[in-house]
Residue frames relative to the residue before (quaternion, step in Angstrom):
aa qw qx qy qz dx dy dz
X 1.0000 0.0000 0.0000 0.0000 0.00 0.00 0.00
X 0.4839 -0.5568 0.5933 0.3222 3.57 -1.31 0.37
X 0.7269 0.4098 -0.4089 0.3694 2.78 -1.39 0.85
X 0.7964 -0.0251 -0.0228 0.6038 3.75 -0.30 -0.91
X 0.0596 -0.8570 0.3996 0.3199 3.89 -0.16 0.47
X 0.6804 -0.6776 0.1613 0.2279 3.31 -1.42 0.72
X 0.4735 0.5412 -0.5300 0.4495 3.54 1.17 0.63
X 0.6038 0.5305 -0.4583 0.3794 3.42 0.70 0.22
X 0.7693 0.0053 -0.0928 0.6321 3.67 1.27 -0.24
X 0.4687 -0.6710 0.5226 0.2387 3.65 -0.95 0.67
X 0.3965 -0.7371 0.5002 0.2219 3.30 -0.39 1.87
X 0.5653 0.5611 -0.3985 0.4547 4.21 1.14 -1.00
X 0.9289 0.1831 -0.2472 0.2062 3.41 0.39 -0.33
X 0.2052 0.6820 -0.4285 0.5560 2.62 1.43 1.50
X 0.0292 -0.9301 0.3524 -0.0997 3.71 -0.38 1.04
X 0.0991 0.8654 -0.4535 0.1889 3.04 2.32 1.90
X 0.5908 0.5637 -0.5057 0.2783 3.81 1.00 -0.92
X 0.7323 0.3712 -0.4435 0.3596 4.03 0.66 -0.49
X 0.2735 0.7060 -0.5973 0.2645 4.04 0.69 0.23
X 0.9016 0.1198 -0.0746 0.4089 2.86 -0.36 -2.01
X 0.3988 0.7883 -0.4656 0.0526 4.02 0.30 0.41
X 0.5425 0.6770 -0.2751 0.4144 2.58 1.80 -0.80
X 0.7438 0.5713 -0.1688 0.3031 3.52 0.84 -1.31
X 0.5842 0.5374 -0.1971 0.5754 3.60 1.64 -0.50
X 0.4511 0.7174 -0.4899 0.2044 3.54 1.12 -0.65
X 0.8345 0.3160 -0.2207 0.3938 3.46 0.41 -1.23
X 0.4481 0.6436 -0.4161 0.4602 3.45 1.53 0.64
X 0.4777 0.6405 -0.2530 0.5455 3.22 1.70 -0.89
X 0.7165 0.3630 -0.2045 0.5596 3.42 -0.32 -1.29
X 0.6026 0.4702 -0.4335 0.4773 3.91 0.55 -0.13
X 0.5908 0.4142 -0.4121 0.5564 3.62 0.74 -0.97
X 0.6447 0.6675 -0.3093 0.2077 3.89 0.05 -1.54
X 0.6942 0.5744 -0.1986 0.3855 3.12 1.27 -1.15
X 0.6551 0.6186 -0.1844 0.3925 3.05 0.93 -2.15
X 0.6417 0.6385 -0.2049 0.3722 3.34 0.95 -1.65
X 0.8215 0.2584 -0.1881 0.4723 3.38 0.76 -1.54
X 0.6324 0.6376 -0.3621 0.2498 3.11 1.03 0.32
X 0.4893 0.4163 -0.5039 0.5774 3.86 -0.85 1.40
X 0.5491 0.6733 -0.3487 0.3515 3.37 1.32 -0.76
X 0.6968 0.1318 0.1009 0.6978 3.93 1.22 -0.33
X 0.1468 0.9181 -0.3666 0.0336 3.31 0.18 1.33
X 0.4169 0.6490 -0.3367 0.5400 3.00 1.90 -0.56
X 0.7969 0.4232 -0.3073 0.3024 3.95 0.37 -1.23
X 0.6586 0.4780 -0.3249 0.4819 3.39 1.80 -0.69
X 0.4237 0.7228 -0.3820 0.3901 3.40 1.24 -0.27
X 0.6988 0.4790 -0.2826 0.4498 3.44 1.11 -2.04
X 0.8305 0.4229 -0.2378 0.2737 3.58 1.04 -1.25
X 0.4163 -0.7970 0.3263 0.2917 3.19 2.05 0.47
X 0.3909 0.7985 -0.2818 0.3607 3.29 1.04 1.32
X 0.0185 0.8953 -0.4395 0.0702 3.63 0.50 0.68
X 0.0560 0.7734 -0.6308 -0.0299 4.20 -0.59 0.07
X 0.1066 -0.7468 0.6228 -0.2076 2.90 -0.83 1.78
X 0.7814 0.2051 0.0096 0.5893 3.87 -0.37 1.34
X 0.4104 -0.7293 0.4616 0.2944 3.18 -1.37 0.45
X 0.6791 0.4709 -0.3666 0.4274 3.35 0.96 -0.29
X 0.3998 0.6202 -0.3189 0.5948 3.58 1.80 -0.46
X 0.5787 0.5796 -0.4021 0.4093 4.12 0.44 -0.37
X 0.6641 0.6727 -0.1388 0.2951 2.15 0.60 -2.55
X 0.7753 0.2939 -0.1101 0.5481 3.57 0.11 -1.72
X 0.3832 0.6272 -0.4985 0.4597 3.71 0.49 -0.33
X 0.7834 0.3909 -0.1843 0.4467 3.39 -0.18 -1.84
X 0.7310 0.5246 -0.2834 0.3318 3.22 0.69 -1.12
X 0.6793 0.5700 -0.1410 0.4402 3.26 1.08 -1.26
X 0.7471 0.3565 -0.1205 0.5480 3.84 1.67 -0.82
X 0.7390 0.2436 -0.1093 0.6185 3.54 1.61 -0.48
X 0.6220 -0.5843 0.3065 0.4217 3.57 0.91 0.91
X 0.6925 -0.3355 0.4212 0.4800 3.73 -1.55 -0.31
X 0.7960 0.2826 -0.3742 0.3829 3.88 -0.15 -1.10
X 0.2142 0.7722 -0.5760 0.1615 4.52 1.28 0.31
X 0.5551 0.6934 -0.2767 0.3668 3.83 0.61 -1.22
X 0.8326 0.1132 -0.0733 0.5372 3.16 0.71 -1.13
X 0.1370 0.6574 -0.7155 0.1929 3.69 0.59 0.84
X 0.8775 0.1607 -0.1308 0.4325 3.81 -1.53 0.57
X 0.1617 0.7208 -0.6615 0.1288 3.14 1.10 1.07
X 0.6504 0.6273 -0.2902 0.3151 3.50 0.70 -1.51
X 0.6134 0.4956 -0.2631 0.5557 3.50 0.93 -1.22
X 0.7057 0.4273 -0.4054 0.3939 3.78 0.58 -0.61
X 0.5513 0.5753 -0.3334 0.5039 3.42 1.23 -1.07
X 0.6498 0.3672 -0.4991 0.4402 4.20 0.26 -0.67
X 0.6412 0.5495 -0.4429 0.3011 3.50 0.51 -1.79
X 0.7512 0.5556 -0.2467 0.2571 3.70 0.66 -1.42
X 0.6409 0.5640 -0.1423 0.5009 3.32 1.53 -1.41
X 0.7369 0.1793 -0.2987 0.5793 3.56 1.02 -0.55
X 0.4959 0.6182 -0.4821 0.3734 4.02 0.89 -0.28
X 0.9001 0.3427 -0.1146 0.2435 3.00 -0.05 -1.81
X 0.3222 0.7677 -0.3500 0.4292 3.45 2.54 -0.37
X 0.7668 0.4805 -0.2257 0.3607 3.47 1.17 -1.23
X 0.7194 0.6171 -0.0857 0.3072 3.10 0.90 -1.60
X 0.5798 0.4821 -0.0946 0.6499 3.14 1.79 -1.33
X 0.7313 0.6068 -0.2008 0.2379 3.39 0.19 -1.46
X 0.7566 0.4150 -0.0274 0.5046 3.06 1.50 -1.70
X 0.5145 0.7978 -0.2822 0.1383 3.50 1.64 -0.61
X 0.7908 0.4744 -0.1565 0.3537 2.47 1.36 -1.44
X 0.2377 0.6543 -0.4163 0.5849 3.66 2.71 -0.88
X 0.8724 0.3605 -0.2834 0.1693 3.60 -0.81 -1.24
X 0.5903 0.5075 -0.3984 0.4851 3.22 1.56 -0.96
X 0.7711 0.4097 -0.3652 0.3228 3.75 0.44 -0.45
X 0.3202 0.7288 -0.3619 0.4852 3.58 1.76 0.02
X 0.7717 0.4550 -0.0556 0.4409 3.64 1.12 -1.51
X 0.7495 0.4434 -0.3091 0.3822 3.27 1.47 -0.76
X 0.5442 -0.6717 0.3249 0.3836 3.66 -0.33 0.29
X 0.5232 -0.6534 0.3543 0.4170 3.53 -0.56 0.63
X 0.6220 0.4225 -0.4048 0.5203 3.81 -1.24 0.85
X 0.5584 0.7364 -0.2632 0.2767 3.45 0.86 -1.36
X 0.1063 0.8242 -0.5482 -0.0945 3.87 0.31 0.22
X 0.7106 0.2534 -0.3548 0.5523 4.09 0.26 0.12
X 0.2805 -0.7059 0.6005 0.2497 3.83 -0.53 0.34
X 0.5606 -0.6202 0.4875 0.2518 3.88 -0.94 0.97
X 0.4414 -0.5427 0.5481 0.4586 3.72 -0.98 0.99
X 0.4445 0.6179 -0.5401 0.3590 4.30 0.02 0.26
X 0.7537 0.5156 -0.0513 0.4042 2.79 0.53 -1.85
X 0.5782 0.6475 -0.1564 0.4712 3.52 1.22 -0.84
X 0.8303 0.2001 -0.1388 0.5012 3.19 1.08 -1.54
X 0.4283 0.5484 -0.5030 0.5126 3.71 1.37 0.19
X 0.6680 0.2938 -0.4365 0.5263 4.14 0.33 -0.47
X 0.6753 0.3000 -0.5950 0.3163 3.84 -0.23 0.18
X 0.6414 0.5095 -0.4442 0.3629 3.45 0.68 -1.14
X 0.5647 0.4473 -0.4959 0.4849 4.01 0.87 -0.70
X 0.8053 0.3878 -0.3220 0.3122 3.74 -0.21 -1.38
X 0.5648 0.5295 -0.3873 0.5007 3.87 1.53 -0.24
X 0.7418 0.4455 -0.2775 0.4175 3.69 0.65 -0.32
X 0.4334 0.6085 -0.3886 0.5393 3.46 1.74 -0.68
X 0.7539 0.3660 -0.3513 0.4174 3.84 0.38 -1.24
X 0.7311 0.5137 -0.3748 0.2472 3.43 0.52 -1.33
X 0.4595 0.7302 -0.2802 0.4208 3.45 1.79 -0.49
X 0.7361 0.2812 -0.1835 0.5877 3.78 1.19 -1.30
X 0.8008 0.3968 -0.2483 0.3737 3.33 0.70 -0.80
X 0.2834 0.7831 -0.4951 0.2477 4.14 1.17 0.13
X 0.6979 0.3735 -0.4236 0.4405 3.79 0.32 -0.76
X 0.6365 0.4153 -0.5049 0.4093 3.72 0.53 -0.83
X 0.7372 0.4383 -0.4139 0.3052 3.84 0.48 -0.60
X 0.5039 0.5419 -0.4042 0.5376 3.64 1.25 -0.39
X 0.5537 0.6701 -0.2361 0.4344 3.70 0.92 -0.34
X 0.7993 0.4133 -0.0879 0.4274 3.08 0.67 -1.66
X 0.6071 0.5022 -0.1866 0.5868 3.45 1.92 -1.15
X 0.7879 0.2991 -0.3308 0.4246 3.65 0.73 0.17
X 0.5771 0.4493 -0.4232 0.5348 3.23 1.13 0.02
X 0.5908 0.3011 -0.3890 0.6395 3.95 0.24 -0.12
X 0.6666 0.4668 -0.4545 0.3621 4.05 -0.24 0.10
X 0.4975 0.7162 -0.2560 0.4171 3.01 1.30 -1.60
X 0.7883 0.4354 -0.2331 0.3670 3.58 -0.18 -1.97
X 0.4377 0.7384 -0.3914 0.3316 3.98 0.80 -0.46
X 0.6668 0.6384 -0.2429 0.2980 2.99 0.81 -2.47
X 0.6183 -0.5053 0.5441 0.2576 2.91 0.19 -1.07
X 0.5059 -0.5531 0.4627 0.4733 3.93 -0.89 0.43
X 0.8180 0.3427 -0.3117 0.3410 3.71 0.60 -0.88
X 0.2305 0.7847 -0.4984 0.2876 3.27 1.12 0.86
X 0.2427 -0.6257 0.6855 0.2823 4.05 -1.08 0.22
X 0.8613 0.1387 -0.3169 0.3721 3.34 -0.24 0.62
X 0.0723 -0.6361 0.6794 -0.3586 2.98 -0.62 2.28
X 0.1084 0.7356 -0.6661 0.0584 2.90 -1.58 1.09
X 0.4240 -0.8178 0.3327 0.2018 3.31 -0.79 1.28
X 0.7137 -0.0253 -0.2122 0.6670 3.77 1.21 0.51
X 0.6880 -0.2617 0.3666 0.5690 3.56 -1.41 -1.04
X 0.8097 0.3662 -0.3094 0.3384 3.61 0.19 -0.79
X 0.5118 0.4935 -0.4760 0.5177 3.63 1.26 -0.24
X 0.6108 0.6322 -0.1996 0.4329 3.82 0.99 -0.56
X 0.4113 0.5151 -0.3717 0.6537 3.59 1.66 -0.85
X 0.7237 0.6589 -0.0984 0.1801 3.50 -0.09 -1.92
X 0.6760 0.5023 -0.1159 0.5266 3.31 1.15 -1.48
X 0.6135 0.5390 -0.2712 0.5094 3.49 1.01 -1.78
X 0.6821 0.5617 -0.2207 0.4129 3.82 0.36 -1.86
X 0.6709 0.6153 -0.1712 0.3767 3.75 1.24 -1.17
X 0.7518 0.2196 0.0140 0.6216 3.46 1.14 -1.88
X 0.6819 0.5666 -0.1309 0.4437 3.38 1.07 -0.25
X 0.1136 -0.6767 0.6539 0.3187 3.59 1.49 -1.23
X 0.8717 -0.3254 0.2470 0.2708 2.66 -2.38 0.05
X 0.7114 0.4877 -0.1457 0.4846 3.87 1.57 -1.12
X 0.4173 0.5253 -0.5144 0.5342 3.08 1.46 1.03
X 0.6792 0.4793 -0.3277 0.4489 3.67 0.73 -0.09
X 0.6248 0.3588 -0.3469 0.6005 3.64 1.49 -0.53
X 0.2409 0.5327 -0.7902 0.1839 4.10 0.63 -0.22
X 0.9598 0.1417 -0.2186 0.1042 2.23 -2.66 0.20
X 0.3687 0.8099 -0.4337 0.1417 3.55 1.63 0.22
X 0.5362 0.5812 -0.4123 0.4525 3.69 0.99 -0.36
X 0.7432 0.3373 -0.3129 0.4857 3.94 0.26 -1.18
X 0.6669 0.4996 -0.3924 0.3894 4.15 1.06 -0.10
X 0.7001 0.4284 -0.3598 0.4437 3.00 1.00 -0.24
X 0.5539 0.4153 -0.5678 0.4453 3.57 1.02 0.01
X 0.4807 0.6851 -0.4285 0.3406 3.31 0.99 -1.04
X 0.8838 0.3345 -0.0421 0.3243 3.57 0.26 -1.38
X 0.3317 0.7210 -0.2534 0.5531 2.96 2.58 -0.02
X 0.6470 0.5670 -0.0455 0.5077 3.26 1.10 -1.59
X 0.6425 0.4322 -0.1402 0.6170 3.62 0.38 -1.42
X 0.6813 0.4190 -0.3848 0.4607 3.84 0.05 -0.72
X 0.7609 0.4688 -0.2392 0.3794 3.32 0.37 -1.46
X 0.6136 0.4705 -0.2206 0.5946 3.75 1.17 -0.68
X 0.5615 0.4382 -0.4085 0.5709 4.08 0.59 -0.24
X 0.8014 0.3448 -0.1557 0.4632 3.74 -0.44 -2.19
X 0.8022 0.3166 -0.3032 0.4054 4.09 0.27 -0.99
X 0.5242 0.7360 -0.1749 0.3912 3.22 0.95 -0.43
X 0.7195 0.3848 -0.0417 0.5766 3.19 1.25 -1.40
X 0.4015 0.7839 -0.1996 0.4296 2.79 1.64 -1.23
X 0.7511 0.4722 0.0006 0.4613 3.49 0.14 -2.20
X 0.5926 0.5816 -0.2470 0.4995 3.30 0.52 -1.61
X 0.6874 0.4943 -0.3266 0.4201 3.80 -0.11 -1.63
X 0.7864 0.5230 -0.2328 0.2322 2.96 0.34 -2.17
X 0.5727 0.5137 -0.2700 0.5790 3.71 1.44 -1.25
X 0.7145 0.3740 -0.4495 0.3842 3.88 -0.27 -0.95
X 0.5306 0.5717 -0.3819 0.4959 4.25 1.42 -1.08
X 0.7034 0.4438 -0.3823 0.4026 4.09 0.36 -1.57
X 0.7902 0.3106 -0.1957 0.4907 3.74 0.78 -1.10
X 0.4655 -0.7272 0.4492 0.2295 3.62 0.77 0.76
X 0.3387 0.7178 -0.5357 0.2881 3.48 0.87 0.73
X 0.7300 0.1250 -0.0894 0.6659 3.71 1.08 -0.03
X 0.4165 -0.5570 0.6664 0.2686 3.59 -1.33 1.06
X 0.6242 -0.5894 0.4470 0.2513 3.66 -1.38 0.18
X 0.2624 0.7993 -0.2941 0.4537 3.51 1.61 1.29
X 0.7921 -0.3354 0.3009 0.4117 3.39 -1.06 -0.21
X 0.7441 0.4826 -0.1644 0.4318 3.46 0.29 -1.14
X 0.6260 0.3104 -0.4146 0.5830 3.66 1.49 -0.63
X 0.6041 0.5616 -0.3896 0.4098 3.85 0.44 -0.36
X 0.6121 0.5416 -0.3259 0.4751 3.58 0.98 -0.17
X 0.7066 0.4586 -0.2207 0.4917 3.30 0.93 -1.26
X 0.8601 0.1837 -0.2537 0.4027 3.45 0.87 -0.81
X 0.2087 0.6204 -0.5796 0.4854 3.49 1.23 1.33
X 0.7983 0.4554 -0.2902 0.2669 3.46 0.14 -1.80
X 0.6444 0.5747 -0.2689 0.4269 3.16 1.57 -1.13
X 0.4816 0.6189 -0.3302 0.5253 3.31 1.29 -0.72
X 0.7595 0.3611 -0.2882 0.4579 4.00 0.28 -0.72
X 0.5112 0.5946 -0.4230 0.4542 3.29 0.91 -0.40
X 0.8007 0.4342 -0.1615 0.3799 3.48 0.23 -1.58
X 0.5073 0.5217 -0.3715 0.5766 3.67 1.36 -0.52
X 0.7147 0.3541 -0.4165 0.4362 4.09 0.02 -1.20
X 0.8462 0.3130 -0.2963 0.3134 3.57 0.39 -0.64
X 0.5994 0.5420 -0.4221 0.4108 3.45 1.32 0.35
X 0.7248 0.3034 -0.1715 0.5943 3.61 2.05 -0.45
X 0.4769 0.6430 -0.5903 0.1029 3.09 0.64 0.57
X 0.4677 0.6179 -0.4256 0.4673 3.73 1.21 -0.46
X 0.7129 0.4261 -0.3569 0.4276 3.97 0.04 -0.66
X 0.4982 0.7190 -0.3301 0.3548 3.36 1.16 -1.26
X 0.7242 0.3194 -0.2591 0.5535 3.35 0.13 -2.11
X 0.8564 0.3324 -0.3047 0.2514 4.00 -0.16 -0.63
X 0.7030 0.3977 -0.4631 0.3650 3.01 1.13 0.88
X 0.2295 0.7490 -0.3392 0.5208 3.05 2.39 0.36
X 0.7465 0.4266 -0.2366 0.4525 4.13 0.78 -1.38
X 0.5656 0.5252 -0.3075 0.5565 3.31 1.41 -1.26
X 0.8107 0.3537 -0.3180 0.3414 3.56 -0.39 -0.73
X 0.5186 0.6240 -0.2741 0.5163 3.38 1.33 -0.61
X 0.7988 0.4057 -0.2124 0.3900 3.72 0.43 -1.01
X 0.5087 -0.6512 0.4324 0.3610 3.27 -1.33 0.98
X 0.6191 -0.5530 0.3747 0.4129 3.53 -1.46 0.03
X 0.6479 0.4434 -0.4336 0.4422 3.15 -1.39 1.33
X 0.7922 0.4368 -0.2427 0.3503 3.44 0.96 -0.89
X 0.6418 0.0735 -0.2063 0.7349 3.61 1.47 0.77
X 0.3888 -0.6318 0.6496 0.1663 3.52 -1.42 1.49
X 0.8748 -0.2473 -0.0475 0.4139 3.76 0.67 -0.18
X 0.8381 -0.1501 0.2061 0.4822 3.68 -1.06 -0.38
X 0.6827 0.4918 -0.1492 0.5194 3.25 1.15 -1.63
X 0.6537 0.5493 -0.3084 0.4194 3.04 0.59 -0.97
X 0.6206 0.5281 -0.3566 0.4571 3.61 0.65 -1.44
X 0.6695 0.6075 -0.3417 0.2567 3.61 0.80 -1.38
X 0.7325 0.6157 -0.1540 0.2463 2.94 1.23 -1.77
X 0.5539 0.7012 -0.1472 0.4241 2.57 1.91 -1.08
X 0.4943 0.7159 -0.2170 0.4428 3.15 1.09 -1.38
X 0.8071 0.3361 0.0260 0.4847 3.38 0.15 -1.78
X 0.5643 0.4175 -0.4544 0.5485 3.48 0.65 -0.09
X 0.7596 0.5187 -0.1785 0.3496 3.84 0.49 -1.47
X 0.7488 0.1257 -0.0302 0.6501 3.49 1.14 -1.10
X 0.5605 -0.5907 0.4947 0.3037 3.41 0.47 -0.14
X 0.5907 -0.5781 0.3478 0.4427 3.47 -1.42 0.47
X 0.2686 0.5110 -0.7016 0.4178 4.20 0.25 0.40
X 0.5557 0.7345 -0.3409 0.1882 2.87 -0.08 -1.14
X 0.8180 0.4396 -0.0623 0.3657 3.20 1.30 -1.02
X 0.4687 0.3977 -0.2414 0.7509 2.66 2.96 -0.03
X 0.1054 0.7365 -0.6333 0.2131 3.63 0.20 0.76
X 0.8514 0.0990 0.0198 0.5148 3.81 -0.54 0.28
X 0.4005 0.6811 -0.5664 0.2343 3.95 1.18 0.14
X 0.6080 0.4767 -0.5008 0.3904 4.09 0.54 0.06
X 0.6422 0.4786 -0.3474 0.4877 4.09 0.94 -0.51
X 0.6387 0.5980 -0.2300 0.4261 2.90 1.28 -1.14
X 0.4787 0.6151 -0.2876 0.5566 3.91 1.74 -0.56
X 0.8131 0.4697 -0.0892 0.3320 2.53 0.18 -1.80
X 0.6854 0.4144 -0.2172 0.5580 3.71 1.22 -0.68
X 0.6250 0.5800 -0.1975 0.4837 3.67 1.17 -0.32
X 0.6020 0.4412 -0.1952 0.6363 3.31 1.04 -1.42
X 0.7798 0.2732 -0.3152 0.4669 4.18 0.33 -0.47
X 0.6637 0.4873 -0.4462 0.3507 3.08 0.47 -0.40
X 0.5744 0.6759 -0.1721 0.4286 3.47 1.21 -0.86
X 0.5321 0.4147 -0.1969 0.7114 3.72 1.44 -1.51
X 0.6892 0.2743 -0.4259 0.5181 4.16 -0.14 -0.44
X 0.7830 0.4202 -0.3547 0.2908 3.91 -0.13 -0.64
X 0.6789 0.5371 -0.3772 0.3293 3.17 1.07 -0.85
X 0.5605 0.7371 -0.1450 0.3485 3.02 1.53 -1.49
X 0.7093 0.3931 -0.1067 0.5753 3.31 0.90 -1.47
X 0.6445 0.4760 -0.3211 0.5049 3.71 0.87 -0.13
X 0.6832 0.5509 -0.2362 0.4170 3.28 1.23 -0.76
X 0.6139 0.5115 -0.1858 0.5718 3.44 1.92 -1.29
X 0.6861 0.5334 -0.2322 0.4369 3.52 1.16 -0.83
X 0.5647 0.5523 -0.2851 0.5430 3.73 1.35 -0.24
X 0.6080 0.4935 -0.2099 0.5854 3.28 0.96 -1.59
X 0.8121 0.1879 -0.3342 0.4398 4.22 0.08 -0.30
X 0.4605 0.5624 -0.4318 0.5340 3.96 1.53 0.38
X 0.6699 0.4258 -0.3139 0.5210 3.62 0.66 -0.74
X 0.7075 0.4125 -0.3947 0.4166 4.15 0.58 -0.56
X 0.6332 0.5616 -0.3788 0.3743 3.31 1.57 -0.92
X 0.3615 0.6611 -0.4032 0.5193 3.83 1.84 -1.39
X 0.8370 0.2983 -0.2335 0.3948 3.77 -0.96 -1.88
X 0.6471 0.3896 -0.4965 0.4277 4.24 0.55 0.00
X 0.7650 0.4327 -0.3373 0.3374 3.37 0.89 -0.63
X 0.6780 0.5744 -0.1639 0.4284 3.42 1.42 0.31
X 0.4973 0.6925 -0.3015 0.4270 2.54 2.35 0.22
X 0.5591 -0.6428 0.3629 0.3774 3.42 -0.69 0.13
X 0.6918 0.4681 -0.0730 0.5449 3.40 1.83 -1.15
């Protein structure tokens, strides 16, 4: 990251990605819904159910799946985040200097986006079952009681997939997440990255709260609208039982032939709205959370 630099504090042991996860959740399950929806039309049809908007979700869910609906898969969001974001974040800043050539003191906006897409694909690699997890248990709860696929927590939900599914029911959809998260990384870490570095060169912001806000938010912006098209199609793919898409491409085609290419912005205001905060809470709190690791680092290294 710009600004404080990371051999002075270890970005891995810093641990902002599990703050804000909790607080998006029911923004999540807002995106989740929209997305999978058209996906099964005859069954939402029977249960006479529509979601329209984010605040239209919101009360939907709320109004058909009680008060605590919002935060179905909190848990499942908490693993995906704690072991996802441990990677993606953690490793960015190790890898970007791995890439930059020695002497080199500013790494190239290349160089920047080859360490997220590496450190986004490193996670989606360990961390895929919790997300195949996290997208069926919050999909699931919609259906409906007369649904066949219920699960009674996250681990009966590990289980069930691992059971009817084998072991490559937990890696489905790993090819369209990792671009997905290839994409999303690079737009979050370079992005912010870039953003900081310009508002610091032109002294429009001291190296403080207010420039970390702006170049978080801007950062969430550019991720929802550079993933929001991978998002929904690996959202349908992972969601869907086996058999009903031969692949990624397929799912896409499908998509677009059936709903057209909107389609591919289905849920892009929750999807803002859950991106843009989660981003303004992580960056922040990573940023404060370095800044009080480095004063704690320079007392213990003092002589006095």
């Amino acid at each position: 990251m710009v600004g404080l630099k990371p051999t002075e504090v270890s970005p891995g042991r810093v641990p902002a990605h599990t703050t804000p996860s909790c607080l998006p959740t029911q923004l999540l399950r807002a995106v989740v819904v929209p997305q999978i929806q058209g996906e099964n039309r005859p069954a939402q049809a029977a249960l006479g159910v529509q979601y329209r908007g984010v605040l239209g979700t919101i009360l939907t869910m709320v109004r058909t799946e009680g008060l605590r609906s919002p935060y179905n898969g909190l848990v499942a969001g908490l693993q995906r985040q704690m072991s996802f974001a441990s990677i993606r974040i953690g490793l960015y800043d190790s890898v970007k200097q791995f890439y930059t050539p020695k002497g080199v003191e500013h790494s190239s906006v290349t160089t920047r986006i080859l360490a997220g897409c590496t450190t986004g694909a490193m996670a989606v690699t360990c961390a895929q079952p919790t997300d195949v997890v996290k997208i069926r248990f919050q999909a699931s709860v919609h259906l409906g009681p007369r649904s066949d696929r219920k699960y009674g927590g996250t681990m009966d939900a590990y289980r069930t997939i691992a059971r009817e599914e084998g072991l490559r029911g937990l890696w489905k959809g790993t090819f369209p997440n990792i671009t997905r998260n290839a994409i999303v990384n690079c737009a979050e870490m370079v992005t912010y990255d870039i953003i900081k570095e310009k508002l610091l060169d032109y002294r429009l912001f001291t190296d403080n709260f207010p420039c970390h806000f702006v170049s978080a938010f801007g950062a969430g912006f550019c991720a929802t609208l550079v993933a929001s098209p991978v998002d929904v199609v690996k959202t349908r793919y992972m969601n869907s039982p086996p058999g009903q898409y031969l692949s990624p491409l397929d799912c896409m085609l499908k998509l677009v032939a059936q709903e057209g290419p909107t389609a591919f912005y289905k849920g892009f205001t929750p999807s803002f709205l859950r991106l843009g905060s989660w981003n303004v809470m992580m960056f922040v709190t990573y940023e404060q959370l370095k800044r009080a690791l480095m004063k704690v680092q320079i007392l213990r290294e003092s002589p006095f």
